[in-house]
Structures are given as C-alpha cells and as structure tokens.
ChimeraX commands (.cxc) that place a marker at each C-alpha (Angstrom):
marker #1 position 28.46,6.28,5.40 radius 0.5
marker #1 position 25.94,3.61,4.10 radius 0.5
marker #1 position 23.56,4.93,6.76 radius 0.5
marker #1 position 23.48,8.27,5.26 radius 0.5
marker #1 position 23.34,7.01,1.83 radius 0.5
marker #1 position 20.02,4.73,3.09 radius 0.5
marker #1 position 18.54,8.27,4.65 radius 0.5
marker #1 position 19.32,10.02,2.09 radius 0.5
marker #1 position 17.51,7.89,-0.35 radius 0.5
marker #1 position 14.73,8.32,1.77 radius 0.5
marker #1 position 14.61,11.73,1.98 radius 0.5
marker #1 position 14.65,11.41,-2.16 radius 0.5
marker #1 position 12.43,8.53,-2.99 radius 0.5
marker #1 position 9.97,8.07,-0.32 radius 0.5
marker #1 position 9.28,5.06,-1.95 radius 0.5
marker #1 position 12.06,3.44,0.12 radius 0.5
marker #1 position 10.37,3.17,3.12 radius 0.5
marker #1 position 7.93,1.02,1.79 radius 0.5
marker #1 position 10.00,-1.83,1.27 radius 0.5
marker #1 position 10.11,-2.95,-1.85 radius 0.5
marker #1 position 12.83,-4.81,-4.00 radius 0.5
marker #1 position 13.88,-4.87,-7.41 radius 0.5
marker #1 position 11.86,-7.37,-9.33 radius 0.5
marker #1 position 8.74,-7.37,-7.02 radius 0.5
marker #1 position 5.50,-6.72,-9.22 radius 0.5
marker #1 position 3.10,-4.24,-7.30 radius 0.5
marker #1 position -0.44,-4.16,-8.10 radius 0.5
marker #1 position -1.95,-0.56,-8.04 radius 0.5
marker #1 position -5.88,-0.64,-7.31 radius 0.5
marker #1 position -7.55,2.71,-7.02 radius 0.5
marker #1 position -5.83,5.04,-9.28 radius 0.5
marker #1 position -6.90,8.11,-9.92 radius 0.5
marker #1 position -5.90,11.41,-11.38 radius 0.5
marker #1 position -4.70,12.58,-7.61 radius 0.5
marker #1 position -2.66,9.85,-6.85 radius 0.5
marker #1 position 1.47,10.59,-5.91 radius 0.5
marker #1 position 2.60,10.60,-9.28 radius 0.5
marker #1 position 6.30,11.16,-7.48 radius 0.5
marker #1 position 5.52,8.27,-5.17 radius 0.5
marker #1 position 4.55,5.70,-8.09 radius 0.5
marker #1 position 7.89,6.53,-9.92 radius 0.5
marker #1 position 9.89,6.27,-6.73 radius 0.5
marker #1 position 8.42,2.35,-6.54 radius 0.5
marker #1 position 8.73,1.50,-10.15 radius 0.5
marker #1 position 12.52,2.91,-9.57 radius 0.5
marker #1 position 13.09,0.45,-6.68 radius 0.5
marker #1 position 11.26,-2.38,-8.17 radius 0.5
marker #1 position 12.24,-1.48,-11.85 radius 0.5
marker #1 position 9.31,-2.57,-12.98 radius 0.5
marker #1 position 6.04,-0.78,-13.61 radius 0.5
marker #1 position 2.88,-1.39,-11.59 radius 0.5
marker #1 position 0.76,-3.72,-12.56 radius 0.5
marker #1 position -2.83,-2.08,-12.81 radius 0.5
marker #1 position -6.06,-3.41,-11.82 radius 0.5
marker #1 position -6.53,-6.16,-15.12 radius 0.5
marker #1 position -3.27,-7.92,-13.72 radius 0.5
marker #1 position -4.13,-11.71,-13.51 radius 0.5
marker #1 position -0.95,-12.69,-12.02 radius 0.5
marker #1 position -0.37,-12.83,-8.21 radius 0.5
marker #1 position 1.50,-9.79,-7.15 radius 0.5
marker #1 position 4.51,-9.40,-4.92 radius 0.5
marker #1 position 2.63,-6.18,-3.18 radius 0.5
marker #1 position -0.37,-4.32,-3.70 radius 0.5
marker #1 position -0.91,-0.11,-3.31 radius 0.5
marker #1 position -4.63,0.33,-2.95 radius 0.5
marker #1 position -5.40,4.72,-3.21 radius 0.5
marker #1 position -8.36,4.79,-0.97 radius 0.5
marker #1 position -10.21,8.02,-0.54 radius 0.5
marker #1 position -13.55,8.29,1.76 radius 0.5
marker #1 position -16.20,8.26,-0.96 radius 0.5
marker #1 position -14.88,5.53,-2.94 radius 0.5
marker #1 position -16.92,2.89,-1.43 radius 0.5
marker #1 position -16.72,0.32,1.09 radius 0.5
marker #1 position -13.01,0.24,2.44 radius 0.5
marker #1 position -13.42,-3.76,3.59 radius 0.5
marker #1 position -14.42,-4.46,-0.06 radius 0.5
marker #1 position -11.75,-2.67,-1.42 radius 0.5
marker #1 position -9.19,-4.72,0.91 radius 0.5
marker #1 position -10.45,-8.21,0.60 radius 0.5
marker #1 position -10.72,-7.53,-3.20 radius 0.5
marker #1 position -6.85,-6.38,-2.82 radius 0.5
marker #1 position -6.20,-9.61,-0.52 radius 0.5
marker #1 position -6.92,-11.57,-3.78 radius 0.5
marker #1 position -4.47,-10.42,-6.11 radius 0.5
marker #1 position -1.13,-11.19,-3.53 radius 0.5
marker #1 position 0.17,-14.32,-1.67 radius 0.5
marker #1 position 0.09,-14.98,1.66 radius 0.5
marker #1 position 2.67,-12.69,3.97 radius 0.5
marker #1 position 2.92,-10.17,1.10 radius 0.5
marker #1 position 1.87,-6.68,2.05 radius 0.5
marker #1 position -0.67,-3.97,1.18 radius 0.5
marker #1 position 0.15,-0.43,1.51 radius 0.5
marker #1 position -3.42,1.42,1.94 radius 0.5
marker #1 position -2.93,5.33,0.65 radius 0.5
marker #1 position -5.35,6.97,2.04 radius 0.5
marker #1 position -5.64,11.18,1.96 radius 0.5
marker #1 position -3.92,12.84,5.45 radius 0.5
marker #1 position -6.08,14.19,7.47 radius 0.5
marker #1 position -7.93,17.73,6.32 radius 0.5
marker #1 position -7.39,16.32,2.66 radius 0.5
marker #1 position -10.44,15.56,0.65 radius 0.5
marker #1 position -11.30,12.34,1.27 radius 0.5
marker #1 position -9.62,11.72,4.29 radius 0.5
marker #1 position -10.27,8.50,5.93 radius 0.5
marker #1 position -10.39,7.79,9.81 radius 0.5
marker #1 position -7.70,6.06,11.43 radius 0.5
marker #1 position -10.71,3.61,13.24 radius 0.5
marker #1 position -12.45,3.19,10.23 radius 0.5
marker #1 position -8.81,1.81,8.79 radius 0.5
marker #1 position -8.39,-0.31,11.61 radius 0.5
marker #1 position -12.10,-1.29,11.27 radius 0.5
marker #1 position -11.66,-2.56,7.63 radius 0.5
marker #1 position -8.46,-3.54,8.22 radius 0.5
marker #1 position -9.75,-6.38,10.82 radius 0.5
marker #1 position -12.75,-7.13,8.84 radius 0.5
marker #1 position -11.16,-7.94,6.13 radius 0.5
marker #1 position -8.52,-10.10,8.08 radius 0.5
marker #1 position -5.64,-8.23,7.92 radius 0.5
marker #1 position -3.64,-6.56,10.87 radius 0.5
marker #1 position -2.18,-2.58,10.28 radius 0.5
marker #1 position 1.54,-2.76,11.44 radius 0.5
marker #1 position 2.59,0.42,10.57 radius 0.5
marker #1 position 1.83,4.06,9.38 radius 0.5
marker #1 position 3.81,6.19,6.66 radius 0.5
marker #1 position 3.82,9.43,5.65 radius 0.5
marker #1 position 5.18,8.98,2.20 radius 0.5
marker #1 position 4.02,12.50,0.45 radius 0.5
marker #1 position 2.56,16.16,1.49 radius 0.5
marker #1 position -0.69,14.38,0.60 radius 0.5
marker #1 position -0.90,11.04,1.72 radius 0.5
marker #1 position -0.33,8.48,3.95 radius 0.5
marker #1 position 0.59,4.53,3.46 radius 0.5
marker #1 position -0.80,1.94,5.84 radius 0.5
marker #1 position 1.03,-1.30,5.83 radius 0.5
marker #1 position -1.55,-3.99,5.93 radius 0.5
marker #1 position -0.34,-7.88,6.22 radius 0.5
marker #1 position -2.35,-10.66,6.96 radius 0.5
marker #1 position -2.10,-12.19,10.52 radius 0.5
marker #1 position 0.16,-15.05,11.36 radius 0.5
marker #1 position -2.53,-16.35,12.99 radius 0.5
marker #1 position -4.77,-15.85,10.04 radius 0.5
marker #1 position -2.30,-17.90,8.21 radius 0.5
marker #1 position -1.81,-20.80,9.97 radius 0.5
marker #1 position -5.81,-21.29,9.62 radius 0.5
marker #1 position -5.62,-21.30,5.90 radius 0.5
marker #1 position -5.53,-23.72,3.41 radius 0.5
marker link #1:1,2 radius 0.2
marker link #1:2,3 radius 0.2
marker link #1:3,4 radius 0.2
marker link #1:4,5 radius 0.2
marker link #1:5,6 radius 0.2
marker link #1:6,7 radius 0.2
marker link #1:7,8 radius 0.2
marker link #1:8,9 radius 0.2
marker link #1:9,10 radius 0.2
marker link #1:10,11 radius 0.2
marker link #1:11,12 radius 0.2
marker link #1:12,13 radius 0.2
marker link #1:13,14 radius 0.2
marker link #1:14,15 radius 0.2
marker link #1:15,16 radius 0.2
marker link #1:16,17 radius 0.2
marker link #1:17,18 radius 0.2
marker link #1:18,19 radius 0.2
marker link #1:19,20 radius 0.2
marker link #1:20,21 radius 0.2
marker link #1:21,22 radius 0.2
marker link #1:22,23 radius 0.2
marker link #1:23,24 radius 0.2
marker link #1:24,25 radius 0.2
marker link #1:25,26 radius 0.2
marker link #1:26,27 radius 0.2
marker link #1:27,28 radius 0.2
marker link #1:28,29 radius 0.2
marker link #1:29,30 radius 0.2
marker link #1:30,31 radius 0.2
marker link #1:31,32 radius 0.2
marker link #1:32,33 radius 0.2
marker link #1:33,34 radius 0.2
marker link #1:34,35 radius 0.2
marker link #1:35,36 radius 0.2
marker link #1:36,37 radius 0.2
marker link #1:37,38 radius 0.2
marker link #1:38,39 radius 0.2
marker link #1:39,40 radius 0.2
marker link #1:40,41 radius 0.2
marker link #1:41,42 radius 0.2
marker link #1:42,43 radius 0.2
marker link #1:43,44 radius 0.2
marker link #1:44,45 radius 0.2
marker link #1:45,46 radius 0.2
marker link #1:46,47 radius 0.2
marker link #1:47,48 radius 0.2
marker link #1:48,49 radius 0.2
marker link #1:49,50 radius 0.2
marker link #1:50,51 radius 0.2
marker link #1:51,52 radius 0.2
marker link #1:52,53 radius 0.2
marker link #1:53,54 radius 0.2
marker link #1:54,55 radius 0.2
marker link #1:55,56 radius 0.2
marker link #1:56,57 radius 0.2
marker link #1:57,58 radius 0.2
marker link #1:58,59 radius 0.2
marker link #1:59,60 radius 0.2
marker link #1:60,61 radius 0.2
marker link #1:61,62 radius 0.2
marker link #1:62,63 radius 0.2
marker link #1:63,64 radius 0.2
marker link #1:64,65 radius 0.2
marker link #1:65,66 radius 0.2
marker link #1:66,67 radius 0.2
marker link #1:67,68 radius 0.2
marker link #1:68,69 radius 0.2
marker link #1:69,70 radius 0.2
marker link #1:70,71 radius 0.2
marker link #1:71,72 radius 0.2
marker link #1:72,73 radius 0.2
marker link #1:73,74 radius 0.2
marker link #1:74,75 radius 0.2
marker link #1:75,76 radius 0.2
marker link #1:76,77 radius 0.2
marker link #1:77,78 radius 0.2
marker link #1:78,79 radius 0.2
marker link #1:79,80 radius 0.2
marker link #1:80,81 radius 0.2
marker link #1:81,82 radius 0.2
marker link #1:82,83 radius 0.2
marker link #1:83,84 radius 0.2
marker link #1:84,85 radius 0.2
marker link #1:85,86 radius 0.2
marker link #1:86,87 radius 0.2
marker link #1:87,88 radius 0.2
marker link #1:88,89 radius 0.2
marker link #1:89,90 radius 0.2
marker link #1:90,91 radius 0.2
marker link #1:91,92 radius 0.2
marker link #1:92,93 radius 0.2
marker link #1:93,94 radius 0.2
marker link #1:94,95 radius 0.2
marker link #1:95,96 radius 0.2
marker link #1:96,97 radius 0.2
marker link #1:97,98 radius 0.2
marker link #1:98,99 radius 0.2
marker link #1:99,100 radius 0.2
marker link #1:100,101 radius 0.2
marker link #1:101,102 radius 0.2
marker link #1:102,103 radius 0.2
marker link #1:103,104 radius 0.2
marker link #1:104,105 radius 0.2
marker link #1:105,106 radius 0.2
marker link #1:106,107 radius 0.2
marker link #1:107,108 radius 0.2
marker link #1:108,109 radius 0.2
marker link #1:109,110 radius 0.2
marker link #1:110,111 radius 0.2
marker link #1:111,112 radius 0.2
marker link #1:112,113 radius 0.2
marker link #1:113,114 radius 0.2
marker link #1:114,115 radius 0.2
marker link #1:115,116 radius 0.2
marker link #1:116,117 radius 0.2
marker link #1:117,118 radius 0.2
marker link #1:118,119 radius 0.2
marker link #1:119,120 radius 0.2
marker link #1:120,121 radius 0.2
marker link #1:121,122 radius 0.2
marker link #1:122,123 radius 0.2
marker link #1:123,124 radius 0.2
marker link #1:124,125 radius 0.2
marker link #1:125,126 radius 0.2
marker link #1:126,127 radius 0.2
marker link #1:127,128 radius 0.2
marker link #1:128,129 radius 0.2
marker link #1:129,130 radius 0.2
marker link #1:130,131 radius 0.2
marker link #1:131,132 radius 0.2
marker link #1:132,133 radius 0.2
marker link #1:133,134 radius 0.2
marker link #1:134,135 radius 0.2
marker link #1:135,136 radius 0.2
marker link #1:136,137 radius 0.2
marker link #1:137,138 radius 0.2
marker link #1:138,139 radius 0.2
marker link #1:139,140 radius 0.2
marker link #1:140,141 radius 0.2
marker link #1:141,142 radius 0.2
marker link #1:142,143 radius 0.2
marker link #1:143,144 radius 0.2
marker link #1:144,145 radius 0.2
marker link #1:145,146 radius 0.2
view
C-alpha cells in the first residue's frame, strides 16, 4: 500500500520527484510570469516552507533555476546558482520542453552543466511545460575544494 500512496503522490504533486524534505529552504532564481505555478506550490507543500527568491543571503538547501533560451548565458546562470547552496546540495535546472518557447538543447545543458562544474544526473518531466535537470556538483569536484 505505501507504494501506491508514494505514486500516487506523484501523480498529484510532481514536486515529489524532486526530492525535497520538509524544512529544506529552496532558492528560486529565474522566475518569471511562465513559471509552474502548480510545481512551486507542490515544493513549498513538501518543504513547507516558501522559496526563498533571488535576495536570499542565506545558503540554501536546493536551488530551482527557470532557464529559458534567451535569458542569457546558461553557465552564468549556474555558477551564479552554485553560490547560493552547499556542497552536495542539488540544482534542479527548468528549462522549457522541447517545441516550447525558449527551449533549451539537451548539449547546450550538458555544455553549461560541465562548464560550470557540475555533472547532470538525471532528467524530469515535472509539468506539460517543463522539464527539471538535476544538477550536483562532482564528487570529484569536491574532494578538490577547499
């Protein structure tokens, strides 16, 4: 029975399968009037907290970065994420699917991704419009740092 309950959560808050737990503060970075509205109250639910927006000066548990094609440079946009979480925490990149406006290539994720040291271990479709890429740093990115 608990398995059904756990996919039937995620069939109602997509949000689940992102991994978050109550008390974790998520940074959001990119908001924007088209963002998953459903999505961001599925996390808060989880977390029960609200997301922390871009003037957060804490370091967050997680960040969600909405990423759409012309919003700049996508390596920027990461590293500036990188700053704002610990080590081993992840970033969830939502980025348009494809045909969407603003769509973003799957290389040019990967690109940015490695650029900005940090390794894509996973891909999510967590709404009709978008998909999440989990993002974590390296472990052997880690071990290097100080």
């Amino acid at each position: 029975m608990s398995a059904t309950a756990g996919h039937a959560e995620e069939q109602t808050n997509p949000a689940s399968r992102l991994g978050f737990e109550p008390g974790q503060v998520v940074q959001e970075l990119g908001y924007d009037d088209d963002v998953d509205h459903e999505l961001r109250e599925g996390i808060e639910g989880i977390t029960g907290e609200e997301l922390a927006d871009e003037e957060y000066d804490d370091v967050a548990d997680g960040v969600i970065l909405w990423f759409r094609d012309d919003d700049g440079d996508l390596t920027d946009a990461l590293v500036d994420a990188t700053s704002a979480i610990d080590e081993g925490a992840q970033i969830w990149l939502m980025t348009p699917k494809t045909g969407r406006d603003g769509h973003v290539e799957p290389s040019d994720i990967g690109e940015a991704a490695q650029t900005a040291g940090l390794a894509q271990t996973s891909s999510v479709n967590v709404s009709k419009d978008w998909t999440a890429s989990r993002l974590v740093t390296p472990k052997t990115a880690k071990a290097g740092k100080r």
